[in-house]
C-alpha positions in Angstrom: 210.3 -89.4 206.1 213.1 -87.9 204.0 213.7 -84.4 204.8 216.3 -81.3 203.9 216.5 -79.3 207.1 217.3 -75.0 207.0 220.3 -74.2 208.0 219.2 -71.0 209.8 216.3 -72.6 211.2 215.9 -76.1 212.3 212.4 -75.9 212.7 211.8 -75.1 209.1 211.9 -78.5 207.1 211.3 -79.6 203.5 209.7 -82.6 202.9 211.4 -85.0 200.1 209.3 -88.1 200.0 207.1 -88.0 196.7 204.2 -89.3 198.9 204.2 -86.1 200.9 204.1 -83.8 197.8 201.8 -80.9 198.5 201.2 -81.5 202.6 201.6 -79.0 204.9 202.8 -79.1 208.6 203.4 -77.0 211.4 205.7 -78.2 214.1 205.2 -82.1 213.1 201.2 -81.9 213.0 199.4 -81.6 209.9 197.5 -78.3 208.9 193.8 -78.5 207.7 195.5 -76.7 204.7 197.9 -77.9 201.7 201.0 -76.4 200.3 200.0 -73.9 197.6 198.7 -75.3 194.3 201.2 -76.8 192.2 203.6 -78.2 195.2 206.4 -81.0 194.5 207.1 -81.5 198.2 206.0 -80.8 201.4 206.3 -78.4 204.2 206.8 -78.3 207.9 207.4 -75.0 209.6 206.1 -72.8 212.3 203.6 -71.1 210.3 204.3 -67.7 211.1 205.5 -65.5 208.2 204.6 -65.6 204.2 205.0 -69.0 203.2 206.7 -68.1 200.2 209.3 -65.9 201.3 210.2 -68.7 203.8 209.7 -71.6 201.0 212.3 -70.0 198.6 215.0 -68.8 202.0 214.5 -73.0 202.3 215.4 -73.7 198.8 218.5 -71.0 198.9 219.9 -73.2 201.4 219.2 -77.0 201.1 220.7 -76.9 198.1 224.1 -75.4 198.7 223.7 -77.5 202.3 227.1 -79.8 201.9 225.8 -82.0 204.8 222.9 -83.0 202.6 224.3 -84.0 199.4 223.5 -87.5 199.6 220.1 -86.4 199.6 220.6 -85.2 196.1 218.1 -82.5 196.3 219.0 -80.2 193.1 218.5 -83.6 191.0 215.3 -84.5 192.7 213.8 -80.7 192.4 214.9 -81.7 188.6 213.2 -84.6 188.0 209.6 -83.7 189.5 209.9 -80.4 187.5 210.5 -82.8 184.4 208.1 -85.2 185.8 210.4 -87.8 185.3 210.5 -91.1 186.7 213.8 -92.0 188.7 214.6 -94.9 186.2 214.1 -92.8 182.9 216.6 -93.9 180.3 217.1 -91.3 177.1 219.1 -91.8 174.0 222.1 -90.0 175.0 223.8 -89.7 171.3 220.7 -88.0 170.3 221.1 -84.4 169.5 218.0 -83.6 170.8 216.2 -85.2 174.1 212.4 -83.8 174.0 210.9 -84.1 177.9 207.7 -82.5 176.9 205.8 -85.7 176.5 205.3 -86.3 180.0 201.9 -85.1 181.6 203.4 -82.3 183.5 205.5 -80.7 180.6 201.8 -80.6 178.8 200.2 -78.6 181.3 200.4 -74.3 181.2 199.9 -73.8 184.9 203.6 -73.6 187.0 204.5 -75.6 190.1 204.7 -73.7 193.0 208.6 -74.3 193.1 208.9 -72.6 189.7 207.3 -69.3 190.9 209.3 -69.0 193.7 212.4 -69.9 191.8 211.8 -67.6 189.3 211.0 -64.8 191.7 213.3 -62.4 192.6 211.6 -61.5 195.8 212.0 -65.0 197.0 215.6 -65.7 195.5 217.1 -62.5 194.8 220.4 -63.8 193.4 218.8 -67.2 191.7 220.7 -69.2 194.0 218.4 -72.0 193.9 218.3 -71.5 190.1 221.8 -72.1 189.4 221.8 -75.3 191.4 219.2 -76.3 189.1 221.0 -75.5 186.3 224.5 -77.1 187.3 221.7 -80.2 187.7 220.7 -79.6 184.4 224.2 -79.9 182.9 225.5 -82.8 185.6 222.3 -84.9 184.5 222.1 -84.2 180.2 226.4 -83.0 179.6 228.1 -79.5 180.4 227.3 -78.9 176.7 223.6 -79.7 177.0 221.2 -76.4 176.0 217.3 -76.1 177.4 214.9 -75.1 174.9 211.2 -74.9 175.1 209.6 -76.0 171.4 211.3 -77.9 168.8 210.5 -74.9 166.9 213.8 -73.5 168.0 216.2 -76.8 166.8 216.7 -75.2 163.5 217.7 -71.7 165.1 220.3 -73.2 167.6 221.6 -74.9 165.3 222.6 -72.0 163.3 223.4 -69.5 166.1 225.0 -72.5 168.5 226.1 -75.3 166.9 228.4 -76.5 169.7 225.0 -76.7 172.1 224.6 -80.7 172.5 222.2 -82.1 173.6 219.4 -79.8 172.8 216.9 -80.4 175.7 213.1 -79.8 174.9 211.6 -78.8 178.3 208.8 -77.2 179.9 208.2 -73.7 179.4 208.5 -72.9 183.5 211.2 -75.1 183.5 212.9 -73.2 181.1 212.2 -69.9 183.0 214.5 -71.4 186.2 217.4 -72.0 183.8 217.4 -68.7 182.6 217.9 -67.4 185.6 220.6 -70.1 186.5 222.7 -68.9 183.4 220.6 -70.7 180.4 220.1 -67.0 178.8 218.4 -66.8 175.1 221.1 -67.7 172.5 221.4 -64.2 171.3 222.7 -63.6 174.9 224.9 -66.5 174.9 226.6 -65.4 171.3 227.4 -61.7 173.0 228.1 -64.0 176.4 230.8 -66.6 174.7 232.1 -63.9 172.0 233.3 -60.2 172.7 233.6 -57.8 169.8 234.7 -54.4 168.7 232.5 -52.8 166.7 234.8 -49.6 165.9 237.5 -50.1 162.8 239.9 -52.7 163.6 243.3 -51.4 165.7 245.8 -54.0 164.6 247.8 -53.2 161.4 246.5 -54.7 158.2 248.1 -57.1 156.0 249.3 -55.1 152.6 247.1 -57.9 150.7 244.2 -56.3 152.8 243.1 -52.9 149.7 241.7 -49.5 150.4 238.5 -50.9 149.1 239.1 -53.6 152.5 239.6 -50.4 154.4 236.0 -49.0 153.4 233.8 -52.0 154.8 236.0 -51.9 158.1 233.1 -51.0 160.0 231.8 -54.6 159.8 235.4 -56.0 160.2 236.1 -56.6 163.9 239.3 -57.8 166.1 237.9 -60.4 168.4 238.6 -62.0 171.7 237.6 -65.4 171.9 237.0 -65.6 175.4 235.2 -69.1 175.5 234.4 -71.2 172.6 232.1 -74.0 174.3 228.4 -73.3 172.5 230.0 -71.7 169.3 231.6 -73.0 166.2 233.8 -70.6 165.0 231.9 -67.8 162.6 234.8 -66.1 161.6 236.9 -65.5 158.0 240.3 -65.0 159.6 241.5 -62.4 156.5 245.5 -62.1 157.5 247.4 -63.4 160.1 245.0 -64.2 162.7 244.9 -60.1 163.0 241.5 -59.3 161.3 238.3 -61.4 161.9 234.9 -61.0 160.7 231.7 -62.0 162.5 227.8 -61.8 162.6 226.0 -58.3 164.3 225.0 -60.1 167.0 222.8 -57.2 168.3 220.9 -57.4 164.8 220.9 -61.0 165.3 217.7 -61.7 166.4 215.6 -59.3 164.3 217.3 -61.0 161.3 215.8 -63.9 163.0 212.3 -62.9 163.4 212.0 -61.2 159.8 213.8 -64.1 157.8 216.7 -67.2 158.4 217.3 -67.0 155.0 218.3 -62.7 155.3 220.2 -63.6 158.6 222.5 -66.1 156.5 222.5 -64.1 153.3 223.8 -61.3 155.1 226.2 -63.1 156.5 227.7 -64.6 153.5 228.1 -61.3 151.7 229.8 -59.5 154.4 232.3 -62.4 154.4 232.4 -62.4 150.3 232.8 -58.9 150.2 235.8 -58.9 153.0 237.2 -61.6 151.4 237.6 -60.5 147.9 238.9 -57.2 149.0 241.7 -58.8 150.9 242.6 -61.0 147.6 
């Protein structure tokens, strides 16, 4: 069999062939018992200790193991998450890749390997969750963005444009890649774009009125400290020296009540900072 050893203990083993999915050993014999419900691979241990908090220190190191790489073992965990087959071919010009037609992305219940990923008493950091998520990006493109519905297209399109592909995956799925550095796109706008919400410091242009002076508060001087998920949503007014952008905190409530307010609000804070400048 294929198998990803621990590196802290030798006798603790994860099983990789697909055919062993769900089987549980203890030192090379097979237990009367299975793997919890839900199991992608198998297990062979000593059988002393919670099996979860063992299963996910196993996970933390096989896949930041170096002397397994050829294994491939973030990319595997991947693919039976996805339930994908190893020769799956996707369009990849398509802005959005859905995943959820397969028979596991259907089901509500998690895998086993989702729990303990997304558990914090099994992974504290989301080590194992970030090598998914590097996966994630190696397998669908480092701009690549996992949703769960294509409900949520429309919004990521309008909050990150730059996000391409837009993956469809399974809900539990989804929850890893959080954790591994996916956050919600509100998070990602605050994460890619820092902003200033006092009145701006720099100078203003002389073009820039009194009248420009009174909406300052929703003038801001940004940073752009990484531009990779977001088109630029800024009216540069002068010089580069006065910007104006979204609320991002108000973001998502403008969501939630109405896309239509969100961009209407939008629009008049630039027309208003704009004709005040003229």
């Amino acid at each position: 069999p294929v198998v990803a050893k621990s590196l802290t203990n030798p006798h603790i083993i994860l099983l990789l062939n697909p055919s062993l999915a769900g089987q549980l050993y203890v030192h090379g014999r097979r237990a009367p018992e299975n793997m919890p419900e839900g199991s992608f691979f198998g297990l062979d241990w000593s059988g002393v200790g919670d099996i979860k908090e063992v299963y996910g220190m196993l996970w933390q190191e096989v896949v930041v193991d170096a002397s397994i790489a050829s294994l491939d073992v973030n990319r595997r965990l991947l693919y039976r998450l996805l339930d994908l087959d190893e020769d799956v071919v996707w369009d990849e010009d398509s802005p959005v890749i859905d995943l959820t037609t397969s028979k596991s992305a259907t089901t509500e219940s998690e895998s086993f390997e989702s729990t303990i990923l997304c558990d914090p008493r099994y992974d504290f950091v989301g080590i194992a969750a970030k090598a998914l998520a590097t996966s994630f990006c190696t397998e669908f493109g480092p701009l690549a963005y996992p949703i769960a519905s294509m409900d949520e297209v429309e919004r990521m399109n309008y909050f990150l444009p730059k996000a391409s592909p837009l993956v469809i995956v399974p809900a539990s799925v989804c929850n890893i890649l959080k954790r591994g550095g996916f956050f919600p796109w509100y998070d990602m706008m605050t994460w890619y774009w820092k902003t200033n919400s006092e009145k701006v410091s720099a100078t203003p242009s002389p073009s820039v009125t009194a009248a420009a002076q009174e909406v300052s508060l929703k003038v801001v001087q940004m940073a752009i400290v990484d531009t990779k998920y977001i088109a630029d949503p800024c009216c540069c007014l002068e010089e580069g020296t006065v910007y104006v952008n979204v609320n991002v905190s108000e973001a998502e409530d403008y969501w939630k009540h109405s896309m239509k307010k969100a961009k209407d609000d939008y629009t008049s804070i630039l027309k208003d900072c704009v004709s005040t400048a003229a």
